[in-house]
C-alpha positions as CSV (number, residue, x, y, z in Angstrom):
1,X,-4.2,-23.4,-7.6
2,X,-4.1,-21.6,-3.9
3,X,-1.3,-22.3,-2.3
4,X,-1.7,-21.8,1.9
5,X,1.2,-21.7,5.0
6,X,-0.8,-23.3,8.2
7,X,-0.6,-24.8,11.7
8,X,-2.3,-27.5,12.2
9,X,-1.7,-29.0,15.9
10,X,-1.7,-26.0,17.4
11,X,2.0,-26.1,18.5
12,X,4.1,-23.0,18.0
13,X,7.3,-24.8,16.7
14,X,9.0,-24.3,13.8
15,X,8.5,-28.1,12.6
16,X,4.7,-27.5,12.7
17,X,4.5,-25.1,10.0
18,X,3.2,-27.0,6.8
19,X,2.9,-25.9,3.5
20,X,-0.1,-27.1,1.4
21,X,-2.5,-26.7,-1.2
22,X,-6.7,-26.0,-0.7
23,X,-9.2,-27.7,-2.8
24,X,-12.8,-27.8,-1.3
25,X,-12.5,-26.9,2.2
26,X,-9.4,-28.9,3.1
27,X,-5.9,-28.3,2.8
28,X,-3.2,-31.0,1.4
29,X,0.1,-30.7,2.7
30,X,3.1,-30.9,0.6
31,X,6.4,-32.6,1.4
32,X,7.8,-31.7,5.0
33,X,9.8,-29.0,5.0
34,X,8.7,-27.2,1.2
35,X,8.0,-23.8,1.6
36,X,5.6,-22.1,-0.8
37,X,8.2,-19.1,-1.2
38,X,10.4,-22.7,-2.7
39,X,7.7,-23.2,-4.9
40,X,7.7,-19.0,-5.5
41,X,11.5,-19.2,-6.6
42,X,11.1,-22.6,-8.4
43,X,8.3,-21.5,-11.1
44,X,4.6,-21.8,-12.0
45,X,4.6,-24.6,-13.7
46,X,6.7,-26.9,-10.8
47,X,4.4,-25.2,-8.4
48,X,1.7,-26.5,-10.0
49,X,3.4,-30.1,-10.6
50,X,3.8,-30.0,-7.0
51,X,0.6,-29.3,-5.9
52,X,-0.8,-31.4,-7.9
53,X,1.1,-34.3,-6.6
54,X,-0.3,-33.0,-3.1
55,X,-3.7,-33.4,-3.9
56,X,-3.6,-37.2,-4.4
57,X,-2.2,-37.4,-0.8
58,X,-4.4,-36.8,2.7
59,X,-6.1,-33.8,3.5
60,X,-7.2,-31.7,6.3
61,X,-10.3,-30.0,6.8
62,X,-9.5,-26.1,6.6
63,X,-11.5,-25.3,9.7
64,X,-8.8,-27.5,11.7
65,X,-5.9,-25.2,10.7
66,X,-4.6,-21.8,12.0
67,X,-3.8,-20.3,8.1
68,X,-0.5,-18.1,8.9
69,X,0.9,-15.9,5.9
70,X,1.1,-17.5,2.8
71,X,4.6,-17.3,2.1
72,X,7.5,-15.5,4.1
73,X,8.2,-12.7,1.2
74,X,11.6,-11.3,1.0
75,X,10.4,-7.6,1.1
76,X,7.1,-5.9,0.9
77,X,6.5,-2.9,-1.4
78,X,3.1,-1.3,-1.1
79,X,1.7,1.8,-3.8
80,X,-0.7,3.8,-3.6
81,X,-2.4,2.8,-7.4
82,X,-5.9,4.1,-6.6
83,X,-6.6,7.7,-7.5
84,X,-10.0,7.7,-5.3
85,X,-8.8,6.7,-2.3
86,X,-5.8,9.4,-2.7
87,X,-8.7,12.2,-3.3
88,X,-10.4,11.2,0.3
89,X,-7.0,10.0,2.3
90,X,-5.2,13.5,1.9
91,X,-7.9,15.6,3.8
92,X,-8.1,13.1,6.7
93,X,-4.2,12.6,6.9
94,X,-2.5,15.2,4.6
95,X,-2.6,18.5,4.6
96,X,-5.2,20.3,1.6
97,X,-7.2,17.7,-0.6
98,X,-7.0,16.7,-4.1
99,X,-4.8,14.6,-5.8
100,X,-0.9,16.0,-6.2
101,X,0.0,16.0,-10.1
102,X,3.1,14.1,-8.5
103,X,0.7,11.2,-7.9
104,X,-0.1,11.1,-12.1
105,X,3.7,11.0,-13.4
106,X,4.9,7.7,-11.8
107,X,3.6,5.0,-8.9
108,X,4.6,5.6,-5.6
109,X,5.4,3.1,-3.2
110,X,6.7,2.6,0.4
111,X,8.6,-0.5,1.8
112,X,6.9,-1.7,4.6
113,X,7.8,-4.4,7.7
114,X,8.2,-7.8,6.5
115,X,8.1,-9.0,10.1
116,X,5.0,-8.1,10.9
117,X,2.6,-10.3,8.6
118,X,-0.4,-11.6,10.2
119,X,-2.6,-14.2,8.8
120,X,-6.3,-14.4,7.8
121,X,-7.8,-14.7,11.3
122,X,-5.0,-13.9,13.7
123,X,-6.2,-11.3,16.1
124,X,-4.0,-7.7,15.7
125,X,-3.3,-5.3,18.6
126,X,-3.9,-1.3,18.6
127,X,-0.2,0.1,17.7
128,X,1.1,1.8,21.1
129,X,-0.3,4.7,21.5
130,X,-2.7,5.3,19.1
131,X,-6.3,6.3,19.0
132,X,-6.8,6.4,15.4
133,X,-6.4,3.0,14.2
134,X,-8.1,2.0,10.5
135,X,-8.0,-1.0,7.9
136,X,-6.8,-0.6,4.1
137,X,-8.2,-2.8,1.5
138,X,-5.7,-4.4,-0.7
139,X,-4.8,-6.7,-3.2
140,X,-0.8,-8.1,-3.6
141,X,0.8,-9.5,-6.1
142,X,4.0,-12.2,-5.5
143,X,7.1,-11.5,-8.0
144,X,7.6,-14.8,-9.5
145,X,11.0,-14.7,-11.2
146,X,14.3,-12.5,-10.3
147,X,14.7,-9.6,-12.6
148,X,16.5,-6.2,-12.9
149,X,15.0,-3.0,-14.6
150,X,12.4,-5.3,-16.2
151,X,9.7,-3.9,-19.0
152,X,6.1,-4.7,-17.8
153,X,5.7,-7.1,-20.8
154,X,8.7,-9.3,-19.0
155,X,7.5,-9.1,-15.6
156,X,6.0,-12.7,-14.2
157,X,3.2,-12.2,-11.5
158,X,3.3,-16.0,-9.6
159,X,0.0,-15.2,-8.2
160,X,-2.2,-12.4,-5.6
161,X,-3.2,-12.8,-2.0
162,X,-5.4,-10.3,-0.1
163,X,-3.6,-7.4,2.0
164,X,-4.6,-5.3,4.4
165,X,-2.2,-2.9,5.3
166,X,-3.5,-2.0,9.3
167,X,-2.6,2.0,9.9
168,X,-1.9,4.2,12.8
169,X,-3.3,7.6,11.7
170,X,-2.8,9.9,14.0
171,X,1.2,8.4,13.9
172,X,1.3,8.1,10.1
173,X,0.0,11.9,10.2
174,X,2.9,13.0,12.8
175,X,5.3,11.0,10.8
176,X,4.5,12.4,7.4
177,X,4.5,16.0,8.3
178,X,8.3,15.6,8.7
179,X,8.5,14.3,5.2
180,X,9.8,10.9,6.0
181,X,7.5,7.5,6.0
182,X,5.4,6.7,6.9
183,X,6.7,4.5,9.6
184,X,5.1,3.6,13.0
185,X,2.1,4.4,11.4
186,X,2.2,1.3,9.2
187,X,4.5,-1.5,10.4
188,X,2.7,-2.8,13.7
189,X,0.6,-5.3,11.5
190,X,-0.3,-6.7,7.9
191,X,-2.6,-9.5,7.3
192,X,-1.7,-11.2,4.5
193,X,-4.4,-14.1,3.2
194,X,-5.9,-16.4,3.4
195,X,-3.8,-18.2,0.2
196,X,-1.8,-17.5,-2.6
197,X,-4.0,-17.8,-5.4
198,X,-1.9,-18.6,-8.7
199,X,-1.9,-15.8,-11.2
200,X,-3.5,-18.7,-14.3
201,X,-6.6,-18.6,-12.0
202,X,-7.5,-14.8,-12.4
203,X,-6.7,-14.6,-16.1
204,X,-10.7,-15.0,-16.8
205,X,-11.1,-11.4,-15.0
206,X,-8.6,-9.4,-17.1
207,X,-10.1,-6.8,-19.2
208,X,-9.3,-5.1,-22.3
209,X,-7.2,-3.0,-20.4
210,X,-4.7,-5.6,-18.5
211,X,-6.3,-5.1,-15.2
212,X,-7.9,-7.8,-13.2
213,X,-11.6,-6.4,-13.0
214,X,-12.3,-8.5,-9.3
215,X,-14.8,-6.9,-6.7
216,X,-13.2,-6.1,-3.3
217,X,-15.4,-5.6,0.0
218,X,-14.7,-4.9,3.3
219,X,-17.2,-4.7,6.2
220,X,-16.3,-3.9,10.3
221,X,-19.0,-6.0,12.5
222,X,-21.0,-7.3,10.0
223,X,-21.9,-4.1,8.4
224,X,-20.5,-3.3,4.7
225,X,-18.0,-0.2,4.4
226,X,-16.5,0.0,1.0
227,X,-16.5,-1.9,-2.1
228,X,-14.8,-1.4,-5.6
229,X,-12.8,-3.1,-8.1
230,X,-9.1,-3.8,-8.6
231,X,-9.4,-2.8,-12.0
232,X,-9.9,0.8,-10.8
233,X,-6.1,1.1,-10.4
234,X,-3.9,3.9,-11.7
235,X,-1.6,0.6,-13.3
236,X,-1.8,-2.5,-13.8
237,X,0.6,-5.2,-11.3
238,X,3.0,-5.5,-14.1
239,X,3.7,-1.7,-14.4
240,X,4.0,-1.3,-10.7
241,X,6.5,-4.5,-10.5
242,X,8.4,-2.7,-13.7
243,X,8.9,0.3,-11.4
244,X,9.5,-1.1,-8.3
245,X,12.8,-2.8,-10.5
246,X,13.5,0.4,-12.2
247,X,17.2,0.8,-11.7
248,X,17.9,-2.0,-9.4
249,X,16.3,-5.2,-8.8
250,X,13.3,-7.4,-7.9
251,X,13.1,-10.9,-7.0
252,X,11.0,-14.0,-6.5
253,X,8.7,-13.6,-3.8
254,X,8.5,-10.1,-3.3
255,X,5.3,-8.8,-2.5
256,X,3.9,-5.5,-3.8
257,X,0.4,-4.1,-2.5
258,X,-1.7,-2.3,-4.9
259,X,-2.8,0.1,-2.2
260,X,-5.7,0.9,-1.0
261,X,-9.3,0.9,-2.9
262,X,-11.6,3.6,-3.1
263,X,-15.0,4.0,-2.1
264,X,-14.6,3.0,1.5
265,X,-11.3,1.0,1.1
266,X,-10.7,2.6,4.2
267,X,-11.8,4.5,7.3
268,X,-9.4,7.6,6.8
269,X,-10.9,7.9,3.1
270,X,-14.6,8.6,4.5
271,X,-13.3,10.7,6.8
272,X,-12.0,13.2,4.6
273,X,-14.8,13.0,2.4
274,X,-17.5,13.6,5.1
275,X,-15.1,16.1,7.5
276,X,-16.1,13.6,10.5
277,X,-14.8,10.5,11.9
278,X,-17.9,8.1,10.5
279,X,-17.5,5.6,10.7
280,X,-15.5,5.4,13.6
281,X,-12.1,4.7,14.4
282,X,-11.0,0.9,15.3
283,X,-11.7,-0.1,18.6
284,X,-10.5,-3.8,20.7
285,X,-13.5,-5.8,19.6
286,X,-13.8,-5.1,16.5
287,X,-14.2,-7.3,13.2
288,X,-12.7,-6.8,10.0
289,X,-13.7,-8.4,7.0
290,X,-12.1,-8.6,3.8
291,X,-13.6,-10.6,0.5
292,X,-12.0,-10.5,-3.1
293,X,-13.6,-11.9,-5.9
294,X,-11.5,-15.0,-7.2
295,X,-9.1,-14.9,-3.6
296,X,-11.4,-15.4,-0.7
297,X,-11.6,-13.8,2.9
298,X,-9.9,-13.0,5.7
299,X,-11.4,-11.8,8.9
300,X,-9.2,-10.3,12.0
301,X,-10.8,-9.2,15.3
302,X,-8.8,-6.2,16.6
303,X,-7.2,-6.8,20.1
304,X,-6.0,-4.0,22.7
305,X,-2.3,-3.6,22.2
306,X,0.6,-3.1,24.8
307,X,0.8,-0.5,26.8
308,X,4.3,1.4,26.5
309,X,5.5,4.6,27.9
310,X,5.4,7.9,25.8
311,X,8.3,8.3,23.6
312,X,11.1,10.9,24.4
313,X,10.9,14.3,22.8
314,X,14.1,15.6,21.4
315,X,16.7,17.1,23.2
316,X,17.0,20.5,23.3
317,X,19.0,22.0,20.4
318,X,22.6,22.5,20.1
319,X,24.6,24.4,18.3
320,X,28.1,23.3,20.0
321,X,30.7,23.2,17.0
322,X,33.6,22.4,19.3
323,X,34.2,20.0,21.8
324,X,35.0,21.9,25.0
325,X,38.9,22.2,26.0
């Protein structure tokens, strides 16, 4: 079942926001005022009694609907799961290249801005001033139950959305180089979309393994830039929702990102590899397309972004130890 957060009059307010659920190019709400992180916290299988219930009511046609987030996630955890797009990423925003044998002994995650979701066709500014800005290619998964220090073989996944985590490279390279973040470099945008696509209706691409084998694609103006397949991760969802509770907690709706794919999941990958910036950085006008096997698309023109003074070096250093008499 995909489960979708939308617009449908156009009309900012609060009361406009609908939940519903998409079946052959239309959307059918549910009840007013159901949210599909309440259907997140109350379970699969009343999700899917809900939505179910929706599809005997009205529907409307998708093209008639804004599609905002698909659910309004507590916090968002995003790893870095693909070994490839490490190998490329490090020369183009890191220093050296290779793969640290830190990256093999456990997953690595940042927590990223909650607040700055976008949906699947929302347009998304250039961060303040940058000139490096580049897509990431991602797949999420939603926590569906509350659990502390869970084994993988606990963990429930409630289902995946596509993620692109939108990156500021020459900040994220600043940032990082003091060994903190990245921060300003990441949090200016993330499309999440264009549903939430229950975790039942992927089962048929597990593999042998326990990853979900489904093809990912992402192409800027029409023109096809990387392609792989989830199941290329380092771990599977469950292992990187097992460490992401290790020692404390995780809980319903959170959303973890499996980081980016290889083999042109990004810009800042091909740069590295091929020492130049080809392709090109993002530029207002551009169009990014995202399509995962099983999920769908999303597709967000880039915008120009505001224009804000420089920030403020730091003061110059003291080394006062006393306040003066």
């Amino acid at each position: 079942m995909r489960f979708a957060t939308y617009i449908h009059d156009g009309s900012a307010h609060e009361s406009a926001v609908r939940a519903g659920v998409v079946a052959e190019g239309t959307v059918h709400p549910l009840p007013q005022g159901t949210t599909v992180l309440d259907l997140v916290r109350a379970g699969l299988p009343a999700a899917i009694g809900a939505g179910a219930a929706a599809l005997d009511g009205p529907a409307v046609p998708l093209d008639e609907v804004r599609l905002l987030p698909p659910l309004d996630p507590p916090t968002v955890r995003d790893f870095v799961a693909f070994e490839e797009h490490v190998e490329g990423v490090v020369e183009s925003v890191g220093d050296g290249a290779g793969v640290v044998p830190e990256w093999y002994e456990a997953p690595t995650f940042y927590f990223t801005n909650p607040y700055a979701l976008v949906g699947a066709h929302d347009d998304v500014p250039v961060p303040p001033g940058s000139q490096l800005f580049d897509f990431e290619l991602e797949v999420a998964a939603v926590v569906g139950r509350d659990a502390e220090s869970p084994a993988p073989e606990d963990v429930e996944i409630f289902g995946y959305t596509i993620l692109n985590d939108w990156s500021a490279r020459d900040l994220q390279r600043r940032e990082m180089k003091v060994g903190l973040g990245p921060a300003k470099g990441k949090d200016s945008a993330t499309t999440l979309g264009p549903w939430l696509v229950t975790a039942d209706e992927l089962e048929p691409y597990r593999d042998a393994e326990g990853f979900l084998a489904l093809d990912m694609r992402v192409a800027v103006n029409g023109v096809e830039i990387g392609q792989d397949l989830l199941s290329d991760m380092g771990w599977p969802f469950e292992e990187l929702v097992a460490y992401a509770g290790r020692g404390t907690r995780v809980r319903a709706g959170d959303v973890l990102g499996s980081g980016t794919c290889g083999n042109g999941g990004c810009l800042a990958e091909l740069w590295g590899r091929r020492g130049t910036q080809d392709p090109p950085p993002l530029r207002p006008g551009d169009v990014v397309e995202m399509t995962v096997e099983g999920i769908g698309t999303i597709r967000n023109t880039v915008v120009a972004g505001l224009d804000l003074p420089p920030v403020r070096p730091a003061r110059a250093r003291p080394r006062t130890r006393k306040r003066p008499s």
